[in-house]
N, C-alpha and C positions, 0 to 999 in steps of 0.2 A: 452375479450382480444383477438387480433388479430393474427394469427398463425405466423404472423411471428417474435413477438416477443419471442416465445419459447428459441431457442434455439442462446442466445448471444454470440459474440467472447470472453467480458469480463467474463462470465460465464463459458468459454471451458473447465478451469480445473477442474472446477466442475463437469458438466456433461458428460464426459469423464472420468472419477473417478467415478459417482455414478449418471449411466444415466438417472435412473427414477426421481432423483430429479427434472428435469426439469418439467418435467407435475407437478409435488405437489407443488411445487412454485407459478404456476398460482393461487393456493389456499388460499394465504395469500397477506394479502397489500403490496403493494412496497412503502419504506418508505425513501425520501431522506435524508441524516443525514448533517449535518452541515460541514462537513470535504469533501462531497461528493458535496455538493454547493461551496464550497470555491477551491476545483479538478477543478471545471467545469469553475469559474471566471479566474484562471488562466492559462486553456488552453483558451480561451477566448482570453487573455493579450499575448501568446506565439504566437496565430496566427497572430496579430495584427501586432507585432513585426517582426515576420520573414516575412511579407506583406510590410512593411515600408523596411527591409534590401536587400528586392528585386526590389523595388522602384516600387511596387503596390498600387494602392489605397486602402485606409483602414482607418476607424473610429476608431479611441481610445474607448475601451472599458468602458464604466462607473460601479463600482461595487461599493459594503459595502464591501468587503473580500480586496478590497486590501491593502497593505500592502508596508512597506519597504523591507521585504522580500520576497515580490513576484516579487516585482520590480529586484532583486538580482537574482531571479531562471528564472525567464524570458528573463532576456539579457541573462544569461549563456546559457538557452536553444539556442537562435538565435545565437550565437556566435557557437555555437557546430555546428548546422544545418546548419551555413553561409560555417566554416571550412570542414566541410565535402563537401558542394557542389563547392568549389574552387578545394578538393582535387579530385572528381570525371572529373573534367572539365579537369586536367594532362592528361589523360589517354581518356580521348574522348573530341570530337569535341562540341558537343550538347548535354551534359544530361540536362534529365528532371526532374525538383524539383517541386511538389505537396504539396498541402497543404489541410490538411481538406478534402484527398479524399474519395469519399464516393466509397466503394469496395462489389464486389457482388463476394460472394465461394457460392451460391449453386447449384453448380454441384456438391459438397459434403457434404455440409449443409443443408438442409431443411430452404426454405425462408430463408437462411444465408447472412448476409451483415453487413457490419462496415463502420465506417469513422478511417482512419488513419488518424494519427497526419502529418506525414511529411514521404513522398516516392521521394528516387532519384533515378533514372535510367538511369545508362554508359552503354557503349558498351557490355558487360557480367558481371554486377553485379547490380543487385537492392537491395536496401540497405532502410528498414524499419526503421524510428525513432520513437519511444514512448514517451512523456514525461509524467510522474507519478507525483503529487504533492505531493503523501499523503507521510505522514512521520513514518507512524507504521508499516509497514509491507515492508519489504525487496524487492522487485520486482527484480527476476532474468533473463536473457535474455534465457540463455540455455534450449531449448525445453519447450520455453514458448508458449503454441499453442495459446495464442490472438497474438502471433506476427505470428505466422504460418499462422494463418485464412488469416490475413491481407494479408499476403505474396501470398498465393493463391489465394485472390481477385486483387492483382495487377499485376500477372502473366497472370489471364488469359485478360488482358487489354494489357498488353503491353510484351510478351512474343515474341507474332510473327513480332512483331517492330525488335527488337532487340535479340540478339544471346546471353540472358541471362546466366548463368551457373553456378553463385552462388549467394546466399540470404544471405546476410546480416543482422542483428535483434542486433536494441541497444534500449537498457533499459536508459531513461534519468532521473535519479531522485536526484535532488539536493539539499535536505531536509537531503538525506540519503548521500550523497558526493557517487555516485552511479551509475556510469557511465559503463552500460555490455550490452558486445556485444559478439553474436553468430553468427556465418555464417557456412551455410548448404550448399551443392552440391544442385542445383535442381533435379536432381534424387531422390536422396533422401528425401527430401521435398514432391515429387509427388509419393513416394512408401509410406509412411505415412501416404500421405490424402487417397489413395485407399485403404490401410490393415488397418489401426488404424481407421480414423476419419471417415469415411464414413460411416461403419458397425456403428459403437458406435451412431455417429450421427442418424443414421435409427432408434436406439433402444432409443435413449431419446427423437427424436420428438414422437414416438408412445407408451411413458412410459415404456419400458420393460428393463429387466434389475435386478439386484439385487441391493436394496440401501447399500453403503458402505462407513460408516465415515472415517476419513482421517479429516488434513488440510485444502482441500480444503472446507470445512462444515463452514468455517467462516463468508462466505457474503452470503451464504445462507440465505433463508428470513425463510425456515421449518427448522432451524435448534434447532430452540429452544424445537418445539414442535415433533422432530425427532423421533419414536423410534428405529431406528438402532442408534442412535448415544446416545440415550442414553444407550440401554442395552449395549452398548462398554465403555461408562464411569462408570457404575456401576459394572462393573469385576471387581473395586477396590475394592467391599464388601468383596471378599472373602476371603481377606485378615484380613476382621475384623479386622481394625483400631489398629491392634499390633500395641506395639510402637518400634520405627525407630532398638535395637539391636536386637531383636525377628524375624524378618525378615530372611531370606535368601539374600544373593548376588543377586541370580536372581531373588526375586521378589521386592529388591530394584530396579534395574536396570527396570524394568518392570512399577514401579510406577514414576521413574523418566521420563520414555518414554512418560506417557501419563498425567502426573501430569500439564501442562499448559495448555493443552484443556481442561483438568477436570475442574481444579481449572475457567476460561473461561465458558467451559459450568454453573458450580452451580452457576457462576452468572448471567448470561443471564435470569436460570429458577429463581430467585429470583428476576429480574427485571420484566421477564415475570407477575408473581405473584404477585407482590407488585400493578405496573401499573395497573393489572386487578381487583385487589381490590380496589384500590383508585381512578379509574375513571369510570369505570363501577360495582361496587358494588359487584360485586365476592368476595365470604364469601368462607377460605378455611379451611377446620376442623384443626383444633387446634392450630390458627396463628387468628392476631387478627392485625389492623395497629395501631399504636402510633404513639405521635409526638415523631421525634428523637433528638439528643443531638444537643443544641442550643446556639449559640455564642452572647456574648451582641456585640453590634454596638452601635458607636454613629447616633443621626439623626441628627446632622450636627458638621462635624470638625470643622469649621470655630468655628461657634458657642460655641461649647464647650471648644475652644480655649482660646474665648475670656473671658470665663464666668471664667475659670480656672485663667487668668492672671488678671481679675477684684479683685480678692479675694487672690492674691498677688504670686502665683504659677505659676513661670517664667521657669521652667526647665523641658519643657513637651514636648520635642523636641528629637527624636534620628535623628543622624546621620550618613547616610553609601555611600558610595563610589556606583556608578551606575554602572550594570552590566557590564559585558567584552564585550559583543555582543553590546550593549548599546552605551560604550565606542567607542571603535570601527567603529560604524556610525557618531556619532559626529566625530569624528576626519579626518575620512575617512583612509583606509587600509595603506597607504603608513607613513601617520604621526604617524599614531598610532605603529607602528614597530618603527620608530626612536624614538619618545616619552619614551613609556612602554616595547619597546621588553625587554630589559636586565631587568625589574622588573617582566616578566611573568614565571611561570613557570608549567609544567603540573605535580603533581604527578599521580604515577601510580592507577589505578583504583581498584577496590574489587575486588579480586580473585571469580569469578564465572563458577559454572558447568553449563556447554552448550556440547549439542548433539558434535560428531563429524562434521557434517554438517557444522557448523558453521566454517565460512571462518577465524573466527582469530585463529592468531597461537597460541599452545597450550603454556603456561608457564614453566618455569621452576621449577619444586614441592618444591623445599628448598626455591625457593624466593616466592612463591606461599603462602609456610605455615606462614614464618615468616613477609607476608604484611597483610593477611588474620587474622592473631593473634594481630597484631600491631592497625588493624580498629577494630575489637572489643574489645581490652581495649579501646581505644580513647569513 
């Protein structure tokens, strides 16, 4: 593998977090996932788009991934991109909107370079766009260093162009209705690449470092086969599996902290393990594979349709209303409000514990207990 694929932008929170992970990565396959093919189809479809609303030439993308709803996050995307570069054009003469550019940081990175999604540059503000397709994971703007990296490969491009003085960084992701934006002083910016990322970055291109699990351990490719992250998931032993009122306060609090990487990680090592048994023959002491629990199917509806109504058995048919999303596209947005709005309604959702972190506002505990009591009788 070639050096300069080490050390990634989309990797930065990793290996900033846990420098030597970068070296022991090169150690394991890189494995494209289906969510990560269908990411990449519909930046594909965004560039296309915001190419066509600039009046560029450009080929329509042809995919398997697309979708009516890519079709939906993709105009959003261009409309957002379009509106921002009208609003940059107030306030100067001549910005410049990029697409797809390919950005070199290593003057702080080691062989460091990216392609940004979409860069526009006024008179003193360049303003980085990201679009994110995927839909599990929250993607925040705020000292998010791939938008940083980005930033610093289009600074040192177009800095002495223009009398930059603030950075801009929007997180586009419309999966997640997820629209965040951060904007940084470039002083500040360029005191972070010197004190933070430069040092860090010298110790992950050269493996040094202490490894240290965290969040970021998620698209790690050695995270499975980690041991710092596992001996941080098995602190939980030493609780010896009391049950939930035997506990203390604090080592509830403690299990709850770490209880969804846990529960995340024992299944990874159990995917790890099963896969290694069943396609490569990996025998693991005292685990054995079986077939697991198994659904009958018919081998053809039709067919069994018909065999059913031959022998006089007419009422083999349920009936149900087609989703709301569903809905919705049939009718298109505007019909479907006059239509169905006064028959829509949202009730409130399961009362669930999440981190402080978490951006929704906390509830109110008397309505909290008495929704939370009312979903588990139902």
């Amino acid at each position: 593998m070639s050096s300069h694929a080490i050390l990634s932008a989309s990797g930065s929170h990793r290996w900033l977090n846990c420098t030597p992970s970068a070296r022991l990565e090169l150690e394991f396959e890189s494995q494209t996932s289906e969510a990560a093919k269908e990411g990449t189809a519909a930046h594909a479809l965004c560039e296309h788009k915001l190419k066509k609303a600039l009046k560029m030439r450009s080929r329509r993308p042809v995919s398997d991934y697309n979708s009516d709803e890519m079709e939906e996050c993709t105009d959003s995307y261009a409309e957002y991109v379009m509106e921002q570069y009208e609003e940059a054009k107030k306030s100067c003469k001549d910005p410049i909107i990029l697409i797809e550019q390919k950005l070199d940081f290593s003057c702080y990175v080691p062989d460091g370079f990216g392609t940004g999604d979409c860069i526009i540059i006024s008179d003193d503000t360049l303003h980085i766009i990201d679009f994110k397709y995927g839909l599990g994971i929250l993607v925040e703007s705020e000292e998010n260093p791939q938008m940083m990296l980005y930033a610093l490969g289009a600074l040192e491009i177009y800095d002495a162009l223009y009398d930059i003085k603030t950075v801009s960084m929007t997180i586009f992701q419309p999966r997640r209705e997820n629209i965040s934006t951060w904007t940084i002083p470039i002083e500040q910016l360029k005191s972070w690449a010197e004190e933070e990322l430069k040092p860090k970055a010298q110790m992950a291109h050269s493996g040094e470092g202490e490894y240290i699990p965290g969040e970021w351990c998620t698209f790690c490719r050695a995270a499975t086969k980690c041991r710092a992250r596992a001996e941080e998931k098995l602190k939980l032993a030493r609780h010896e599996f009391k049950l939930p009122p035997l506990l203390t306060d604090a080592e509830i609090e403690e299990v709850l902290e770490i209880l969804p990487d846990l529960t995340k990680w024992a299944n990874e090592i159990t995917a790890y393990a099963t896969e290694a048994a069943v396609n490569h023959g990996k025998e693991w002491r005292g685990f054995k594979v079986v077939e697991g629990r198994s659904v009958r199917k018919y081998r053809d509806e039709q067919l069994a349709a018909e065999a059913a109504k031959e022998h006089g058995y007419t009422d083999i048919y349920r009936q149900y209303l087609i989703p709301m999303t569903e809905m919705q596209k049939l009718m298109g947005k505007t019909t479907f409000e006059e239509i169905l709005g006064d028959l829509i309604y949202k009730p409130p959702g399961k009362p669930t514990l999440v981190p402080n972190t978490d951006k929704r506002p906390a509830m109110n505990v008397s309505n909290a207990k008495n929704e939370f009591n009312e979903i588990m009788e139902d």
